[in-house]
C-alpha positions as CSV (number, residue, x, y, z in Angstrom):
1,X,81.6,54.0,114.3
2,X,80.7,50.9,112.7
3,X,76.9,51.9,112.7
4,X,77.7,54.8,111.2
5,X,79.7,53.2,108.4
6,X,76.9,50.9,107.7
7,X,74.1,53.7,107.8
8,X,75.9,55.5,105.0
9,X,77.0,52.4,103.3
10,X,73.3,50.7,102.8
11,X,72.1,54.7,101.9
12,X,74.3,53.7,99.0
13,X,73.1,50.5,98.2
14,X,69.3,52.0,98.4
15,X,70.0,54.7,96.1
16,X,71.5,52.2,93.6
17,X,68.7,49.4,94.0
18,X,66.0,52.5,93.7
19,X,67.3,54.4,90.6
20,X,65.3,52.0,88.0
21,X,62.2,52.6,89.7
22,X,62.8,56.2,90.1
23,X,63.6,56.5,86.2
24,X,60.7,54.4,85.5
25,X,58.3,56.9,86.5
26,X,60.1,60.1,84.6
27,X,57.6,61.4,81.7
28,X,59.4,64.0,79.3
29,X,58.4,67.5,80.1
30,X,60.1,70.9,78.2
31,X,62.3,68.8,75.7
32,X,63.2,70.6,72.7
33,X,61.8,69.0,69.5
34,X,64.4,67.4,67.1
35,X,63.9,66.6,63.3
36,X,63.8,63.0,62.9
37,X,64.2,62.4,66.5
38,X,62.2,59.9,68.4
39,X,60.3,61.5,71.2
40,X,62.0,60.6,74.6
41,X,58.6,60.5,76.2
42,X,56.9,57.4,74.2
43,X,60.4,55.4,74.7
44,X,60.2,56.0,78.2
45,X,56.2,55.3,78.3
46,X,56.8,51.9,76.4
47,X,59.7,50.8,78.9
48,X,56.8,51.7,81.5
49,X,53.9,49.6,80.0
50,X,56.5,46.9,80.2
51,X,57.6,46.7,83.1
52,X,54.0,47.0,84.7
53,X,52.6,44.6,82.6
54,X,55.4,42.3,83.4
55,X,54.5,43.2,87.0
56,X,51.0,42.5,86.9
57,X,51.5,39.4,85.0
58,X,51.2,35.6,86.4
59,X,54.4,34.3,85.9
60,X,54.6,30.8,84.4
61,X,58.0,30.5,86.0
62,X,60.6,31.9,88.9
63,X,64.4,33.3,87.7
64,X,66.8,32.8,90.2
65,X,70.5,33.8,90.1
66,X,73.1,34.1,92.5
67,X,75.0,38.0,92.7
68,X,78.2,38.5,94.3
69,X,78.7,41.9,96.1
70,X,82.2,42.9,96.4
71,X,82.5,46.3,99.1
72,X,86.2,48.0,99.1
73,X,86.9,50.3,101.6
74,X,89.0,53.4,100.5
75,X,91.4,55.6,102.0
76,X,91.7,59.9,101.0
77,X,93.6,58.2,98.2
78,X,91.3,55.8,96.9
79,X,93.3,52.8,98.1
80,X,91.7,49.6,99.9
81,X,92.2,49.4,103.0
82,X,89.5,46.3,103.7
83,X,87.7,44.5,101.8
84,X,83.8,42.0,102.3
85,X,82.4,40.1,100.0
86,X,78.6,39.2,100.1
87,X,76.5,36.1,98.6
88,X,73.1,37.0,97.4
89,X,70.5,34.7,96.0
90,X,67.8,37.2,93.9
91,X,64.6,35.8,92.9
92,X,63.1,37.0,89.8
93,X,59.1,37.1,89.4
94,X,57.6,39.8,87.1
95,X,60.7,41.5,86.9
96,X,61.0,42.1,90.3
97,X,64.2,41.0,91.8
98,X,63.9,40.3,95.4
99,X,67.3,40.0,96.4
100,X,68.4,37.6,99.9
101,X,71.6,37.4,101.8
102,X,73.0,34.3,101.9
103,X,76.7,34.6,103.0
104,X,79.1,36.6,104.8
105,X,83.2,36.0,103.7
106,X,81.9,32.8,102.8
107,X,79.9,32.0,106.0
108,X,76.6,31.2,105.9
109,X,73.9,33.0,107.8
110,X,71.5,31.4,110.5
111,X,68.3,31.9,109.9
112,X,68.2,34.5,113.1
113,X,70.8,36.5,111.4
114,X,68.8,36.5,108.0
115,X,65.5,38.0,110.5
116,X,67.8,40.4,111.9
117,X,69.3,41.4,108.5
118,X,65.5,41.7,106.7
119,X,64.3,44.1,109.8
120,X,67.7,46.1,109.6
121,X,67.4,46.7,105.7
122,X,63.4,47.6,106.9
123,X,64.4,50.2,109.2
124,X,66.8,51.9,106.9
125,X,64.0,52.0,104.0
126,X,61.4,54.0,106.0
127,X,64.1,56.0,107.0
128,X,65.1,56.8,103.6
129,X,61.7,56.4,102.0
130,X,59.5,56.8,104.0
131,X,57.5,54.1,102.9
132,X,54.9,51.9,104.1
133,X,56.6,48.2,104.8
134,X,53.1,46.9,105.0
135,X,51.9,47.5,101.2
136,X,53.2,44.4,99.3
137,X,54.4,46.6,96.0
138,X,57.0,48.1,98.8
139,X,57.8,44.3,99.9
140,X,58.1,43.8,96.2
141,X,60.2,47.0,95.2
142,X,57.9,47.9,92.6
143,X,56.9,51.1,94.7
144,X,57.6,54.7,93.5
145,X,56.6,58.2,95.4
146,X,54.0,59.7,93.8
147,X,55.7,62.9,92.9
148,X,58.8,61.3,91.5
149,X,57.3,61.6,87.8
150,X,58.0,65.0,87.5
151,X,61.3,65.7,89.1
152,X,63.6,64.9,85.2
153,X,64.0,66.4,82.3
154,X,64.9,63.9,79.5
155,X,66.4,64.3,75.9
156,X,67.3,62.3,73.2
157,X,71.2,61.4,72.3
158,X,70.9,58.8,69.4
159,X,70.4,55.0,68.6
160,X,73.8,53.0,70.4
161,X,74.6,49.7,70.9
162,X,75.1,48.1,74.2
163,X,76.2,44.6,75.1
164,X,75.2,44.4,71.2
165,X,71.8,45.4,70.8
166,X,70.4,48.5,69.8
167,X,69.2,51.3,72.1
168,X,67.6,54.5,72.6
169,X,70.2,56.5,74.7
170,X,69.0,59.1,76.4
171,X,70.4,61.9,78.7
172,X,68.3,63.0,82.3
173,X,68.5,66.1,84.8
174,X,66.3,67.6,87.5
175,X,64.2,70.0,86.9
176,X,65.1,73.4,87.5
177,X,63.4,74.7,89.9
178,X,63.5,71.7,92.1
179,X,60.7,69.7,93.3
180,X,59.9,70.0,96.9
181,X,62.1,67.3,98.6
182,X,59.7,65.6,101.4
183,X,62.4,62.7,101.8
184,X,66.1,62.6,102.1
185,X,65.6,59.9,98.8
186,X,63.6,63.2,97.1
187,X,67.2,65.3,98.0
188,X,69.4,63.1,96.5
189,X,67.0,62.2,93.2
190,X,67.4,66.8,93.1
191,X,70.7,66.4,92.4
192,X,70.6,62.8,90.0
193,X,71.7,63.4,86.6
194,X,73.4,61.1,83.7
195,X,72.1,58.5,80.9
196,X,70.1,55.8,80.4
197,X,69.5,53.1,77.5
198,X,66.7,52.0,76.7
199,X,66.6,48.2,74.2
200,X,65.1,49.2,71.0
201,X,63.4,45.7,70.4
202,X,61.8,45.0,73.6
203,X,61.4,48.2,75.5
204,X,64.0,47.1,78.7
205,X,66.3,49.8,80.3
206,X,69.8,47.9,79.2
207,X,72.0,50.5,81.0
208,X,72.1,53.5,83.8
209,X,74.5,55.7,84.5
210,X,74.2,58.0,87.4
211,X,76.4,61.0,89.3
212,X,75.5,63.5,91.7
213,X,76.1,67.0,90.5
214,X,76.1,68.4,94.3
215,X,76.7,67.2,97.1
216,X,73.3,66.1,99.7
217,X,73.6,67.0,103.6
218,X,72.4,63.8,105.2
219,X,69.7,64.1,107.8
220,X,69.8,67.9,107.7
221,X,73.9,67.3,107.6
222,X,73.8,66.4,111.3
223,X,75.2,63.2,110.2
224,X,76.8,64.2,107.4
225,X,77.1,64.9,103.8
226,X,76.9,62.7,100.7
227,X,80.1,63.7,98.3
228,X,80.2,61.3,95.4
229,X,77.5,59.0,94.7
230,X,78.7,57.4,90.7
231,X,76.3,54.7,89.8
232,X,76.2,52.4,86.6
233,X,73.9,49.6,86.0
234,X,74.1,47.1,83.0
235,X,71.6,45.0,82.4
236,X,71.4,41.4,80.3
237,X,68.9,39.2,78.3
238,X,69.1,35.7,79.0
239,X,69.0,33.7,76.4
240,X,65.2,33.0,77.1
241,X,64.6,36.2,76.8
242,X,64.0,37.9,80.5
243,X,66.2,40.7,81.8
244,X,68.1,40.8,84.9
245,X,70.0,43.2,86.7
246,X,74.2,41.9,85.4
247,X,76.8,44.0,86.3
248,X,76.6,47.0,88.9
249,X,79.8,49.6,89.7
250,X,79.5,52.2,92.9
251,X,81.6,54.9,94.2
252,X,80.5,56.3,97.1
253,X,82.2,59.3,99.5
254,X,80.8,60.8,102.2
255,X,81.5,62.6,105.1
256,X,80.2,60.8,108.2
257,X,79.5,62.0,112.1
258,X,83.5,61.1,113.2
259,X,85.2,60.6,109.7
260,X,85.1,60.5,106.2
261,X,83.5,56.9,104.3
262,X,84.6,56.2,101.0
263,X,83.6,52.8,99.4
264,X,83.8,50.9,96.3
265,X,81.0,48.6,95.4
266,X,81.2,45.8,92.4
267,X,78.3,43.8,92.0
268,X,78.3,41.0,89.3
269,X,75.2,38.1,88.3
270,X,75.9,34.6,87.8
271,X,74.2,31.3,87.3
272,X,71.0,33.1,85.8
273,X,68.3,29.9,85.8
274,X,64.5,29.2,85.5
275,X,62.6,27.6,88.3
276,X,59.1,26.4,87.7
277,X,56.8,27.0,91.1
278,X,56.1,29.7,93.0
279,X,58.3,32.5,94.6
280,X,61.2,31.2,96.8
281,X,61.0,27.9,94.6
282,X,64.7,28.5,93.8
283,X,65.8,29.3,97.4
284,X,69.2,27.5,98.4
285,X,68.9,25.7,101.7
């Protein structure tokens, strides 16, 4: 029971953590001109260019910054009926964030427990993925399957602010017919739709906002189904001007092998800092 719980829980957490790449790949196909109306595909090519040449850049310095990770487990009524709280320390290097457990309810983790943690969350990506743990863009979570670039259409909403800047809103579906699904990550992406903003100024997605609009069998629904998957994302520029993942919300239901799971996920940044070195500089010990 508790396997299963955690199998359907971390699916969760690796749909959220994979949604920027995913959205970073999308060009804009069959969208319907509008007078005066920025294309959707140039906003979403320049928020591309950035992030790989941020990638591919030698970083003069390491962002660390500690995230707290807040999992409620709900009842058929949406109540809490337990409740874990995780300590994260995510390193920042070419806008990468490479996230490490650190704590447990406030108990530190031996290093054998951290090994055992890394090759757990290694497992469940090649389940989900499929993907090679040996090519260092996987390692680095810059990776992206190759046919996820054509599986949205996007359109253009209008200019809005968030967290006070301007952006380039923008609304996203799958494409109808759907793509060929050669993962259960290409299943769930099938059925992905919801908004994205995207800064005006430097090109950064500032916010994602994410629903299922059917519900996924898992594993050919052997193990179950995937109900509700809501996702939103917002995202921060520190005041030295590099962007970090802030404040994450998840609501996740789905029916597992025994029983039904239903969580509730909060995930908020703190202590955003610069450390000079290489990666790991910033590691707490």
């Amino acid at each position: 029971m508790n396997r299963e719980r955690t199998d359907v829980f971390q699916l969760g957490m690796r749909l959220g953590s994979l949604i920027l790449m995913w959205l970073c790949a999308v060009p804009v196909c069959g969208v319907a001109a509008v007078e005066a109306a920025p294309d959707p595909g140039e906003i979403i090519d320049r928020a591309v260019r950035r992030a790989s040449a941020l990638s591919a850049a030698s970083p003069k310095a390491v962002h660390v910054y500690d995230k707290r990770t807040t999992i409620e487990t709900l009842d058929s009524r949406g109540r809490v009926t337990k409740t874990k709280v995780k300590l994260f320390e995510v390193t920042l290097e070419g806008g990468v964030p490479d996230a490490r457990l650190t704590r447990i309810e406030g108990r530190r983790l031996s290093e054998r427990q951290l090994r055992k943690e890394d090759e757990a969350m290694r497992r469940r990506r090649r389940i989900f993925l499929g993907q090679d743990e040996k090519s260092g863009a996987a390692k680095r979570g810059t990776f992206v399957p190759k046919d996820m670039a054509q599986r949205f259409e996007v359109s253009y909403i209008g200019v809005e602010r968030v967290n006070g800047r301007a952006t380039h809103a923008l609304a996203f579906a799958p494409k109808s017919p759907e793509p060929v699904a050669a993962t259960l990550a290409d299943r769930v992406a099938n059925q992905m739709h919801g908004k994205l903003w995207i800064d005006v100024a430097e090109n950064e997605i500032a916010r994602i906002e994410v629903k299922l609009r059917r519900k996924v069998k898992l594993w050919g629904g052997i193990l179950g189904r995937l109900d509700v998957f809501d996702y939103t994302l917002d995202r921060r520029r520190s005041p030295g001007g590099v962007w970090h993942n802030d404040e994450a919300d998840i609501l996740l239901d789905a029916r597992g092998f025994w029983k039904r799971l239903r969580f509730h996920v909060v995930e908020k940044a703190s202590r955003f800092r610069e450390v000079r070195g290489t990666l790991g500089a910033g590691r707490a010990e």
